[in-house]
PyMOL Python script that loads the backbone (N, CA, C, O; Angstrom):
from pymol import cmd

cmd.read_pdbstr("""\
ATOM      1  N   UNK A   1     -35.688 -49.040 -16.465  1.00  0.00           N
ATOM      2  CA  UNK A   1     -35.354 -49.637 -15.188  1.00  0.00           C
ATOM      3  C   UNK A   1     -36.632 -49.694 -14.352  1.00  0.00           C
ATOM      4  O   UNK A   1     -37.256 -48.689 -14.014  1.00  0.00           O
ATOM      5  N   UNK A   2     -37.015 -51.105 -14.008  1.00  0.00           N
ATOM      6  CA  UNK A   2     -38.085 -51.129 -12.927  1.00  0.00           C
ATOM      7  C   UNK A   2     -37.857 -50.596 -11.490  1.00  0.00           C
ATOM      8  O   UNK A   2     -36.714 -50.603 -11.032  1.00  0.00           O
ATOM      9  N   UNK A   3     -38.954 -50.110 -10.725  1.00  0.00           N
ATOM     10  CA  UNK A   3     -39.008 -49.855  -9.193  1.00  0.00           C
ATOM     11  C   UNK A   3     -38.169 -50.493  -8.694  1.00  0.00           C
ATOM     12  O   UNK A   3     -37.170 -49.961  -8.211  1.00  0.00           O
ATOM     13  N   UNK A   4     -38.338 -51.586  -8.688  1.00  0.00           N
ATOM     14  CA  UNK A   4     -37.395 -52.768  -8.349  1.00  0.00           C
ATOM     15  C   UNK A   4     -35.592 -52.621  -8.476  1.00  0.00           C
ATOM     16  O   UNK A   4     -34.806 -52.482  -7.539  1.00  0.00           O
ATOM     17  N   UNK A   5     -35.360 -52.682  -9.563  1.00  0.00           N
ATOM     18  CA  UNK A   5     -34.085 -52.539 -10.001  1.00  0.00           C
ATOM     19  C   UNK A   5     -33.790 -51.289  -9.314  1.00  0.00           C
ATOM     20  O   UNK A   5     -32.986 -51.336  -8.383  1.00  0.00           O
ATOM     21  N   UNK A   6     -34.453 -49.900  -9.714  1.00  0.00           N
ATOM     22  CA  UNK A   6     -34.068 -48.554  -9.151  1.00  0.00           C
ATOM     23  C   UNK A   6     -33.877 -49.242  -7.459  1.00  0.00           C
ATOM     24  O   UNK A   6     -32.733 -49.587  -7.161  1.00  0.00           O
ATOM     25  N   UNK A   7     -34.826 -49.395  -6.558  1.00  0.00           N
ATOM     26  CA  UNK A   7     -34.472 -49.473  -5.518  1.00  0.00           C
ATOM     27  C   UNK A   7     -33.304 -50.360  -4.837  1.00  0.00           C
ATOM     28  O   UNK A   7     -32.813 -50.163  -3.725  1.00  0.00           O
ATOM     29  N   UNK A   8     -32.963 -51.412  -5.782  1.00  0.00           N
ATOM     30  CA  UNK A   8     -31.800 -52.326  -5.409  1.00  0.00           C
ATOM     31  C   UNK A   8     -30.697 -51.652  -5.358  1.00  0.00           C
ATOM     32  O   UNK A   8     -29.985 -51.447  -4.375  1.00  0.00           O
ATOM     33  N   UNK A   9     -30.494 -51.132  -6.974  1.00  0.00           N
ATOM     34  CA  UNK A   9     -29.460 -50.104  -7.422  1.00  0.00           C
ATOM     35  C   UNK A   9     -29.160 -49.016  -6.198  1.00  0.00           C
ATOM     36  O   UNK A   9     -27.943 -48.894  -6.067  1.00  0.00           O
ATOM     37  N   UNK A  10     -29.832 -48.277  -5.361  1.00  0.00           N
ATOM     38  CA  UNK A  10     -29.983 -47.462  -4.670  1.00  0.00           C
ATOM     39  C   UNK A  10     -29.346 -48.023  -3.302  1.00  0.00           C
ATOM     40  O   UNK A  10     -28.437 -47.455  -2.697  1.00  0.00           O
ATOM     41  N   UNK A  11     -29.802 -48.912  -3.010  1.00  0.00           N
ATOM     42  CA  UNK A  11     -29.412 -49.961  -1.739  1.00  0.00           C
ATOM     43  C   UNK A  11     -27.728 -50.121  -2.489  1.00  0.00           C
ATOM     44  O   UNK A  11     -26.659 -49.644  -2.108  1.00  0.00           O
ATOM     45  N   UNK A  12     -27.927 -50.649  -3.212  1.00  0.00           N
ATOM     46  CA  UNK A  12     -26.214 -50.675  -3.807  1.00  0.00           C
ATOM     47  C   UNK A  12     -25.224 -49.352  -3.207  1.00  0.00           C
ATOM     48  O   UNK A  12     -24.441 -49.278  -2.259  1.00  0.00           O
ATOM     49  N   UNK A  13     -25.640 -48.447  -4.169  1.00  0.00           N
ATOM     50  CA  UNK A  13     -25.137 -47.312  -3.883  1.00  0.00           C
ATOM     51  C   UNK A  13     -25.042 -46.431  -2.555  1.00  0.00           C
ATOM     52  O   UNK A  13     -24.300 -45.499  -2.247  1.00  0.00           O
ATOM     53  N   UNK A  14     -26.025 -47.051  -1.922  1.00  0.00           N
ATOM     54  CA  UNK A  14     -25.878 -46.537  -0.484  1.00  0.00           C
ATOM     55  C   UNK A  14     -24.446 -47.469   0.721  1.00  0.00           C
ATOM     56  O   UNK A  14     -23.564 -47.138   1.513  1.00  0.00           O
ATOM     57  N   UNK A  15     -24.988 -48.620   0.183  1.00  0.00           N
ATOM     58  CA  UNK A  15     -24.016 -49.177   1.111  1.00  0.00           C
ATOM     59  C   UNK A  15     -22.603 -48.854   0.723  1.00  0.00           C
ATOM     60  O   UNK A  15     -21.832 -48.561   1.638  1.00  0.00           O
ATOM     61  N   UNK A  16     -22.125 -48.868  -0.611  1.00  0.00           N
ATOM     62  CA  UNK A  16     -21.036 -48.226  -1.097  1.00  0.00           C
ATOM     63  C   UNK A  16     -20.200 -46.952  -0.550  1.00  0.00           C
ATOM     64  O   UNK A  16     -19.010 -46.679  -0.390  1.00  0.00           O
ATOM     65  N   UNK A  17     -21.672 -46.202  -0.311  1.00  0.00           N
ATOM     66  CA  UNK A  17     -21.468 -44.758   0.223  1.00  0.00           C
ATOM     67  C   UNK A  17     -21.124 -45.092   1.787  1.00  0.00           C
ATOM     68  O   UNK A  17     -20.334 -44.422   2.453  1.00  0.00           O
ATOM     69  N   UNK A  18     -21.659 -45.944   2.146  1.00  0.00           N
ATOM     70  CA  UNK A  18     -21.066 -46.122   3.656  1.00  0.00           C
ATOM     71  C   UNK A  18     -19.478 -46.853   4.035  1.00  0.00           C
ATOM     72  O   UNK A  18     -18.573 -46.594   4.828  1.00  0.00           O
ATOM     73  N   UNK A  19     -19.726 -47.883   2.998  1.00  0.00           N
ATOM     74  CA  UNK A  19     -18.149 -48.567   3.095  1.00  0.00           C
ATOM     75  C   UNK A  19     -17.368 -47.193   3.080  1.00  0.00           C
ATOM     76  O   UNK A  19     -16.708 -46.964   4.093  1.00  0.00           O
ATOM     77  N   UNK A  20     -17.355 -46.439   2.278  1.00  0.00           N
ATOM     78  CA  UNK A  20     -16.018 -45.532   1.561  1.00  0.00           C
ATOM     79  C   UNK A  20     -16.583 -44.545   3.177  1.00  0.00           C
ATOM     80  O   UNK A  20     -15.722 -44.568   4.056  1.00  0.00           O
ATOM     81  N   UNK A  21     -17.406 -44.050   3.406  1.00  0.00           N
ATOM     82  CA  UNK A  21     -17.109 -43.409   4.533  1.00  0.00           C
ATOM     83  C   UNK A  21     -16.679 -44.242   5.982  1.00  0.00           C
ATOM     84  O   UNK A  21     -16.092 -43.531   6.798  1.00  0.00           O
ATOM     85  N   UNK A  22     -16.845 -45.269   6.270  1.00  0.00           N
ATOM     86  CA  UNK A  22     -15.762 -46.009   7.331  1.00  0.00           C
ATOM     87  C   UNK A  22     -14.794 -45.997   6.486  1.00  0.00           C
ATOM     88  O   UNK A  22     -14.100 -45.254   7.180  1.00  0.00           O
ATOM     89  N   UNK A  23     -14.240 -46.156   5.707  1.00  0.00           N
ATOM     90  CA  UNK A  23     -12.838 -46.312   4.981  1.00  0.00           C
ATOM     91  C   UNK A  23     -12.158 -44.471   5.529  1.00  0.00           C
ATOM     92  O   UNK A  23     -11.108 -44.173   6.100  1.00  0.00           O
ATOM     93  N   UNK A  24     -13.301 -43.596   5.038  1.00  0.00           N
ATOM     94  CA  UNK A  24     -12.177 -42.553   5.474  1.00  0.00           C
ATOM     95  C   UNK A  24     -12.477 -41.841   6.567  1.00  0.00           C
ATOM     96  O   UNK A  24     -12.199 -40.654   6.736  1.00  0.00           O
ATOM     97  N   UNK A  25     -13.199 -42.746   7.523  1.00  0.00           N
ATOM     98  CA  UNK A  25     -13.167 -42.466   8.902  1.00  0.00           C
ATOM     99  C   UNK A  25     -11.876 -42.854   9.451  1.00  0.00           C
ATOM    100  O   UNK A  25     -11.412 -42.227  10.403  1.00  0.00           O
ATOM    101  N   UNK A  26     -11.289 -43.788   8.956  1.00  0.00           N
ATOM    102  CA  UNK A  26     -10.471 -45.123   9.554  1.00  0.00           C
ATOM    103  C   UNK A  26      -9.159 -44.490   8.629  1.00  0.00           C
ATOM    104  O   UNK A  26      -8.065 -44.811   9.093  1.00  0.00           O
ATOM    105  N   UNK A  27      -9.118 -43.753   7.557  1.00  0.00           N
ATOM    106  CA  UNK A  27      -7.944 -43.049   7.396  1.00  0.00           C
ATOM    107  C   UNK A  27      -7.656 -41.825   7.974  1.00  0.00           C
ATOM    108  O   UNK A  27      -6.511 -41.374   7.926  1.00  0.00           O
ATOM    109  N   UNK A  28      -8.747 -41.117   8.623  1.00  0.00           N
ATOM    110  CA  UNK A  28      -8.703 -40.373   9.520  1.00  0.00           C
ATOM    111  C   UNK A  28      -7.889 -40.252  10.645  1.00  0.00           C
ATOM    112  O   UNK A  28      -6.895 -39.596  10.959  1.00  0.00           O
ATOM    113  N   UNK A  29      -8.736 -41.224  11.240  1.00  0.00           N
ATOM    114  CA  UNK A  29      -7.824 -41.638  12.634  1.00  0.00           C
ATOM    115  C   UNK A  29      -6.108 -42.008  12.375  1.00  0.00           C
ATOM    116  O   UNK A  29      -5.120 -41.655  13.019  1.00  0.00           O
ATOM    117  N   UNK A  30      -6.258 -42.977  10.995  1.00  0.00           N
ATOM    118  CA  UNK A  30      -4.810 -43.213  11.479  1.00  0.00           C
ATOM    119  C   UNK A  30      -3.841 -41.711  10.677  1.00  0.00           C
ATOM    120  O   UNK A  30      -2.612 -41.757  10.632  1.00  0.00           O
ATOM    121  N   UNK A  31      -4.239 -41.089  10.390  1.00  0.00           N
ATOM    122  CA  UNK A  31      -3.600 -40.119  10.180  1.00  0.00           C
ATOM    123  C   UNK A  31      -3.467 -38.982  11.335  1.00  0.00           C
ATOM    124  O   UNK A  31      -2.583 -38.125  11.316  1.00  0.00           O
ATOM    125  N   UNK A  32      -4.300 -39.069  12.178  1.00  0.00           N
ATOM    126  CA  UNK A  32      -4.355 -38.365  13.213  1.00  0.00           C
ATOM    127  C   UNK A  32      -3.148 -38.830  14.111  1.00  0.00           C
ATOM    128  O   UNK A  32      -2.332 -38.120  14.699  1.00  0.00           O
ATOM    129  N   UNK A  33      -3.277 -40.737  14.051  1.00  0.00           N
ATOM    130  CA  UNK A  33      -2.107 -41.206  14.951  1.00  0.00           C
ATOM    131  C   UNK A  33      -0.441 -41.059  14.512  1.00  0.00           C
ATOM    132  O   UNK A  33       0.571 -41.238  15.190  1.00  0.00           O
ATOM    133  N   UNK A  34      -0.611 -40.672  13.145  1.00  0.00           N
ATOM    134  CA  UNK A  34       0.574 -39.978  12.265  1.00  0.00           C
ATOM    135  C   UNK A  34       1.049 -38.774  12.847  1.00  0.00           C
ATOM    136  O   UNK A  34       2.257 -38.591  12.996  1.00  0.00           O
ATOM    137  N   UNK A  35      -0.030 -37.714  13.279  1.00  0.00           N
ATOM    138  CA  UNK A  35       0.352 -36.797  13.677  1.00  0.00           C
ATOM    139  C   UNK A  35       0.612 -36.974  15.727  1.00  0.00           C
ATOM    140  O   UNK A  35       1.618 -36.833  16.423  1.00  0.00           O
ATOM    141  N   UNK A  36      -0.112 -37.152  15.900  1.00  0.00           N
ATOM    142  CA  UNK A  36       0.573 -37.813  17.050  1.00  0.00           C
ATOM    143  C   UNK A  36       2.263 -38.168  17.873  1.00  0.00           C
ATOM    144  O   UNK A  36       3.051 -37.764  18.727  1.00  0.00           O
ATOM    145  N   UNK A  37       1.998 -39.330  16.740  1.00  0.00           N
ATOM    146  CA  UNK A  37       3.464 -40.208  16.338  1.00  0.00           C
ATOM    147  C   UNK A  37       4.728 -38.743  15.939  1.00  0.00           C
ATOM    148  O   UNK A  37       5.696 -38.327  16.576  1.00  0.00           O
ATOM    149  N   UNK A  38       4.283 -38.431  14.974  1.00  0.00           N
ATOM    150  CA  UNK A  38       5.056 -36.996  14.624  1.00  0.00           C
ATOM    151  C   UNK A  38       5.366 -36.075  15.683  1.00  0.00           C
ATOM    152  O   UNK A  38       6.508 -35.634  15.809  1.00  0.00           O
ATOM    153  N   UNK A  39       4.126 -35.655  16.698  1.00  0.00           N
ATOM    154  CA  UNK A  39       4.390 -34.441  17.287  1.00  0.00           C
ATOM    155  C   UNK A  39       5.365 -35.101  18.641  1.00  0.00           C
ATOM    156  O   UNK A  39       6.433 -34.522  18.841  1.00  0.00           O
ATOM    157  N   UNK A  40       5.104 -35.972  19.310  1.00  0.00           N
ATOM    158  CA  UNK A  40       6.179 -36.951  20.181  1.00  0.00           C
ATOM    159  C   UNK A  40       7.221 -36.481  19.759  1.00  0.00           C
ATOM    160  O   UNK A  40       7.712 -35.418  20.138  1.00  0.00           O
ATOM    161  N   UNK A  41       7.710 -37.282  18.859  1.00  0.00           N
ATOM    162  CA  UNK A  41       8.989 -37.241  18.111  1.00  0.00           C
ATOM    163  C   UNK A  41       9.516 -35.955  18.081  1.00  0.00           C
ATOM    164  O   UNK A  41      10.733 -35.993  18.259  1.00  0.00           O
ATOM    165  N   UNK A  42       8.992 -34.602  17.896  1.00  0.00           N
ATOM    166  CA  UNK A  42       9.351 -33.976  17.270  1.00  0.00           C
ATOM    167  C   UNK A  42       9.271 -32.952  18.736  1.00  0.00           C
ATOM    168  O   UNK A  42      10.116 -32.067  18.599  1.00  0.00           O
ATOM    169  N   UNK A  43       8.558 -32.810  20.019  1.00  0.00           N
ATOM    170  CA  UNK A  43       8.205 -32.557  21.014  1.00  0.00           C
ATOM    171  C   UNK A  43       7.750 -31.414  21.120  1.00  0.00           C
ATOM    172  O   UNK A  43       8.038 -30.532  21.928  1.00  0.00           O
ATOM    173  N   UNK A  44       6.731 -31.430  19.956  1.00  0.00           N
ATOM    174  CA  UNK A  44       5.472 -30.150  20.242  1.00  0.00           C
ATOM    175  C   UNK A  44       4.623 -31.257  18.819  1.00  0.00           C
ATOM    176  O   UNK A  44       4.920 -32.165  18.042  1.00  0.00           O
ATOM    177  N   UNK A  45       3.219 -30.228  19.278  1.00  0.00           N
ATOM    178  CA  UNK A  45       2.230 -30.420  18.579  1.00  0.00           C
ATOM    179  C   UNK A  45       2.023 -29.422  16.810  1.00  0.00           C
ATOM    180  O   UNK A  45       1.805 -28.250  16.505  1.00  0.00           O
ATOM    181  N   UNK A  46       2.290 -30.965  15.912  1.00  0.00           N
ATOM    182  CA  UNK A  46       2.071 -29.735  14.833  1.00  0.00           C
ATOM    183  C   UNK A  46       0.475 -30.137  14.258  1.00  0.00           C
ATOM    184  O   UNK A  46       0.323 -31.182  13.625  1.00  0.00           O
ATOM    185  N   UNK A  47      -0.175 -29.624  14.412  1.00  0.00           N
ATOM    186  CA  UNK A  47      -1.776 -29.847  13.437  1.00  0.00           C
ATOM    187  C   UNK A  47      -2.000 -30.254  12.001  1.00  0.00           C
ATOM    188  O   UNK A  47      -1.531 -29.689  11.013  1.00  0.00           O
ATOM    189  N   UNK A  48      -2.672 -31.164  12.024  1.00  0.00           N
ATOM    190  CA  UNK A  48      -2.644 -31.617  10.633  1.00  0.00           C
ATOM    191  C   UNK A  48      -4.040 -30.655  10.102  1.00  0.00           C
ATOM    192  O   UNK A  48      -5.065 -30.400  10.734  1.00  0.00           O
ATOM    193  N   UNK A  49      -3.639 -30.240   8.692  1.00  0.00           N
ATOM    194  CA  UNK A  49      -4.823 -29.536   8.224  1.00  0.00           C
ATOM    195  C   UNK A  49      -4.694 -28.931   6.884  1.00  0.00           C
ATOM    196  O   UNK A  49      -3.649 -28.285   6.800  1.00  0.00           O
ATOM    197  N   UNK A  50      -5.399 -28.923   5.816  1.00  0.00           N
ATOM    198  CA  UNK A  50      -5.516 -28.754   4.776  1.00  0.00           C
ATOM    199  C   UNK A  50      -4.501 -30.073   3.569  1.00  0.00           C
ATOM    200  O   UNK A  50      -5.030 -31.159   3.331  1.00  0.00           O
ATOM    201  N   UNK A  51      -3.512 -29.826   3.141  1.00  0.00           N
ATOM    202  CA  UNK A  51      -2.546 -30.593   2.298  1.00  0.00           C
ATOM    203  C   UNK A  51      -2.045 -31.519   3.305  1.00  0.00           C
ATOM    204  O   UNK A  51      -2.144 -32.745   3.280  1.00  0.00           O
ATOM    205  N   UNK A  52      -1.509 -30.806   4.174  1.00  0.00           N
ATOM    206  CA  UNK A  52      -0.862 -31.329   5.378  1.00  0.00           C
ATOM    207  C   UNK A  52      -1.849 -32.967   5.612  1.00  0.00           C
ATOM    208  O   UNK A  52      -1.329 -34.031   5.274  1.00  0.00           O
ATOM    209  N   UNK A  53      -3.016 -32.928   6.110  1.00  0.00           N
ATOM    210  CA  UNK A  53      -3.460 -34.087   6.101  1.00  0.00           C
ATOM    211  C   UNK A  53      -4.222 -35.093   5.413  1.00  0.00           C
ATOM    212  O   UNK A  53      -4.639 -36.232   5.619  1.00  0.00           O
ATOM    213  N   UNK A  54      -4.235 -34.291   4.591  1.00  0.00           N
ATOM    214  CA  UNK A  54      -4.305 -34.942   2.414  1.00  0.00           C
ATOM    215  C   UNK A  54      -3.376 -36.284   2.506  1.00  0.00           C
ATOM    216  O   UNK A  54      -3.679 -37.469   2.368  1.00  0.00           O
ATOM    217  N   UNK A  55      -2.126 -35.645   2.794  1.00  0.00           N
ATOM    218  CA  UNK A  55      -0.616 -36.179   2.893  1.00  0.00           C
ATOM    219  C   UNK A  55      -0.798 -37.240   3.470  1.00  0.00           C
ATOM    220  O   UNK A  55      -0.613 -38.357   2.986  1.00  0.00           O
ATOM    221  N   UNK A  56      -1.281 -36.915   4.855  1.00  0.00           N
ATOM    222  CA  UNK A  56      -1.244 -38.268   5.895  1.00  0.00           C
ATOM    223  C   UNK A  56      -1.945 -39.076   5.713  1.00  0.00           C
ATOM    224  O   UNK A  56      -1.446 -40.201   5.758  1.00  0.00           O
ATOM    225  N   UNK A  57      -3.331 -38.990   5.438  1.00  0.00           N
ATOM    226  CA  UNK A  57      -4.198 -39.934   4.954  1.00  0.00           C
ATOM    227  C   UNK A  57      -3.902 -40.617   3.719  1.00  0.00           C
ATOM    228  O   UNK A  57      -4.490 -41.676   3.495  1.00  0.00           O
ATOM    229  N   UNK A  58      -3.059 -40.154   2.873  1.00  0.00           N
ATOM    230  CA  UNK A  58      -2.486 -40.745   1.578  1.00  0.00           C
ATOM    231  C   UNK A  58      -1.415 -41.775   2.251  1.00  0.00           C
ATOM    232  O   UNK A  58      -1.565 -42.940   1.883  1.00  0.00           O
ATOM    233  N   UNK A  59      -0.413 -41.547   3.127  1.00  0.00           N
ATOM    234  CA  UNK A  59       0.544 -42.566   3.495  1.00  0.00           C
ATOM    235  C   UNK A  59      -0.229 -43.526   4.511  1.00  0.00           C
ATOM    236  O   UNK A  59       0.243 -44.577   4.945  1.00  0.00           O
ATOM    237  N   UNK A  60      -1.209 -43.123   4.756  1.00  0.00           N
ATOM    238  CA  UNK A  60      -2.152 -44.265   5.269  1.00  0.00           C
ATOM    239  C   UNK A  60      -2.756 -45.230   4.856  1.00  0.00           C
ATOM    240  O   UNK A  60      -2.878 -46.283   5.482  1.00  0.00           O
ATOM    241  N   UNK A  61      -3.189 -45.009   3.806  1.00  0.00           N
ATOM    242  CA  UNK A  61      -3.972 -45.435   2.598  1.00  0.00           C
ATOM    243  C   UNK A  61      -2.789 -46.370   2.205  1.00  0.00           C
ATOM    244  O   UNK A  61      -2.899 -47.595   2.243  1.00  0.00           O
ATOM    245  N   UNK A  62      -1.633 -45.713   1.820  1.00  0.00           N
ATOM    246  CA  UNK A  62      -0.337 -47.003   0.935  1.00  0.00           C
ATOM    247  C   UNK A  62      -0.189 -47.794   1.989  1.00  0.00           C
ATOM    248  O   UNK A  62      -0.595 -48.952   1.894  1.00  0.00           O
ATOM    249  N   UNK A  63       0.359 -47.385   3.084  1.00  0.00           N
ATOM    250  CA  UNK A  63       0.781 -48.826   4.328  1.00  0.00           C
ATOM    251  C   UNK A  63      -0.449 -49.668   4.177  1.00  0.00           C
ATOM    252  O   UNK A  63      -0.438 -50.849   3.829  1.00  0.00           O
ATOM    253  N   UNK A  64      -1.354 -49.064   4.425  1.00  0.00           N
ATOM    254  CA  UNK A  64      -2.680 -49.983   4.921  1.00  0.00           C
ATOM    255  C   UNK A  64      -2.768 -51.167   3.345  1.00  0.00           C
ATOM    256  O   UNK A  64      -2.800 -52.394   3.444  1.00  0.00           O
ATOM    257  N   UNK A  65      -2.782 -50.649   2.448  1.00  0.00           N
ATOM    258  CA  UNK A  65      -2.144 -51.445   0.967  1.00  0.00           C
ATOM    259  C   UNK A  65      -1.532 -52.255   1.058  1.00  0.00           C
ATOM    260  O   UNK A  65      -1.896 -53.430   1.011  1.00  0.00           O
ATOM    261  N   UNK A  66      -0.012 -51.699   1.273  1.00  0.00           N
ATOM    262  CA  UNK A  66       1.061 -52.677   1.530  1.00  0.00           C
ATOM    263  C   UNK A  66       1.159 -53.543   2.514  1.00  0.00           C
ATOM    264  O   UNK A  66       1.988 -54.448   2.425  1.00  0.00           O
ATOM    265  N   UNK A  67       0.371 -53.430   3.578  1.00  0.00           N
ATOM    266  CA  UNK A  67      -0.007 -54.540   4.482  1.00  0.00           C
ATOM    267  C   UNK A  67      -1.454 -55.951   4.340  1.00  0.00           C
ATOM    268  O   UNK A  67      -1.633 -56.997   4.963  1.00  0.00           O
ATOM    269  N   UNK A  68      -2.241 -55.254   3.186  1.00  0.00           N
ATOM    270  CA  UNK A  68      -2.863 -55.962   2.458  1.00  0.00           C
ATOM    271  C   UNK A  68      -1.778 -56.663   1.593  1.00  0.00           C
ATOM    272  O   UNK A  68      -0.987 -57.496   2.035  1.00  0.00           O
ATOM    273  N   UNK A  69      -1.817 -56.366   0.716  1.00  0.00           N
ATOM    274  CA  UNK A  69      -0.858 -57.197  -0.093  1.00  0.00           C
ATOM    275  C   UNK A  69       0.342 -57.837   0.241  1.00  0.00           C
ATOM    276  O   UNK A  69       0.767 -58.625  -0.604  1.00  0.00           O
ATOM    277  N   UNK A  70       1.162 -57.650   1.542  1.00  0.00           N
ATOM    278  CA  UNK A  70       1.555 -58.538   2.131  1.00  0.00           C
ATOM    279  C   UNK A  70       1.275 -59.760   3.116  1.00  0.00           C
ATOM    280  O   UNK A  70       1.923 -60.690   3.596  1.00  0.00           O
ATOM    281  N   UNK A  71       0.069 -59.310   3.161  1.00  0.00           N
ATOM    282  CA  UNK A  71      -0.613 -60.748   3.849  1.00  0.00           C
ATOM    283  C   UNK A  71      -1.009 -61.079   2.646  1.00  0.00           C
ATOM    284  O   UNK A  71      -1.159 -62.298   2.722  1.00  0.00           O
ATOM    285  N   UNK A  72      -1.402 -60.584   1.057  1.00  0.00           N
ATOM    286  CA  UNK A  72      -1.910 -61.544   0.317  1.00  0.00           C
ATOM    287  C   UNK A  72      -0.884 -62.594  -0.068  1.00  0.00           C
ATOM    288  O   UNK A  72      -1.122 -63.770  -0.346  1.00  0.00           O
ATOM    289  N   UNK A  73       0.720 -61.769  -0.031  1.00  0.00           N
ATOM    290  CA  UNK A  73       1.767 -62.454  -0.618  1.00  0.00           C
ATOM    291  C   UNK A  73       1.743 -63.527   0.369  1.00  0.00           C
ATOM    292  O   UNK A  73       1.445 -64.644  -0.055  1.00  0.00           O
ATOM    293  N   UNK A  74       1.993 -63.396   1.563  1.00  0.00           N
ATOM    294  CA  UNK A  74       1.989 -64.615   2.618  1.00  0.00           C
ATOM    295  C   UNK A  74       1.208 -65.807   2.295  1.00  0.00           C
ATOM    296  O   UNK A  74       1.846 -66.836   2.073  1.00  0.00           O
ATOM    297  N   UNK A  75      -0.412 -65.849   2.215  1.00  0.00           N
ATOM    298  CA  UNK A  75      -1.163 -66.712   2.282  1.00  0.00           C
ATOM    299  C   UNK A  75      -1.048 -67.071   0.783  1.00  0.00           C
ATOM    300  O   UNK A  75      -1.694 -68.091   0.540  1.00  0.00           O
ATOM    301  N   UNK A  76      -0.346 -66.482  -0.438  1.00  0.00           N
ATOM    302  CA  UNK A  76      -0.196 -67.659  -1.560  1.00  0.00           C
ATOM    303  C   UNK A  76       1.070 -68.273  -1.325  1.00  0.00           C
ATOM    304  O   UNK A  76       1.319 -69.211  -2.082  1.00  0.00           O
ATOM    305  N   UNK A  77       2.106 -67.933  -0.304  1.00  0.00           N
ATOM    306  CA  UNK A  77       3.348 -68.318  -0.590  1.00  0.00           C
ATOM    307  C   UNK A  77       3.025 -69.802   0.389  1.00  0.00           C
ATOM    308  O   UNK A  77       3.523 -70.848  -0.028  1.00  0.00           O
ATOM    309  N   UNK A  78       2.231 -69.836   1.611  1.00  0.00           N
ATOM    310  CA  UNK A  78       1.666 -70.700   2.035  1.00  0.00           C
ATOM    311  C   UNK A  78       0.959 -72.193   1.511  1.00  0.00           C
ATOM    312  O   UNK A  78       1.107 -73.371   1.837  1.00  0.00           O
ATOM    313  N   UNK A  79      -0.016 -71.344   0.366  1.00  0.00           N
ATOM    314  CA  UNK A  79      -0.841 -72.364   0.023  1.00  0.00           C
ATOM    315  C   UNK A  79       0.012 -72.885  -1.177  1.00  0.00           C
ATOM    316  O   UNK A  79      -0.456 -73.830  -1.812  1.00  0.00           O
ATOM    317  N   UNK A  80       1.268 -72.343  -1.565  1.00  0.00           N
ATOM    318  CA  UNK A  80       2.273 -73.050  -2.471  1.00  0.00           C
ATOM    319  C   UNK A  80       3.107 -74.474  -1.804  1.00  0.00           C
ATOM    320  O   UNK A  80       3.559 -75.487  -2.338  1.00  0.00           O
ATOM    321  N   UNK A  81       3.050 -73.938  -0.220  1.00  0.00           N
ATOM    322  CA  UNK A  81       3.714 -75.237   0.233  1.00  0.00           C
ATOM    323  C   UNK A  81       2.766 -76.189   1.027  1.00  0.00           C
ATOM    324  O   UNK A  81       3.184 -77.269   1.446  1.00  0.00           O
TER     325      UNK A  81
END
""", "prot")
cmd.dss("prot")
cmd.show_as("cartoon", "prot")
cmd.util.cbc("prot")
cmd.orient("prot")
């Protein structure tokens, strides 16, 4: 592998490393607004922490999915008509 290549490769891998950390900045938060949403409801504060917000950031992760892929379903059901 040339200088070249190594340093592209590297630039690759860096920006990668940044996407995925806004990605779980941004599952962060909305897991935080999970707990939030939760402690309202529930009318005290429960803390998210350890499994507990494993959890939340995982049902964050699927909605945020399933709201991708329902706008993907939309815009082919669109460009069908």
């Amino acid at each position: 592998m040339t200088p070249a290549q190594r340093a592209r490769r590297l630039r690759q891998i860096d920006a990668r490393r940044e996407s995925l950390t806004a990605e779980l900045r941004t599952l962060i938060a909305e897991a935080r607004a999970l707990e939030n949403e939760q402690s309202w409801a529930m009318g005290y504060r429960v803390p998210l922490r350890g499994a507990v917000l494993i959890a939340a950031m995982d049902r964050a992760a699927v909605a945020k999915r399933h709201d991708a892929d329902v706008h993907q379903l939309r815009q082919a059901s669109a460009a069908r008509w």
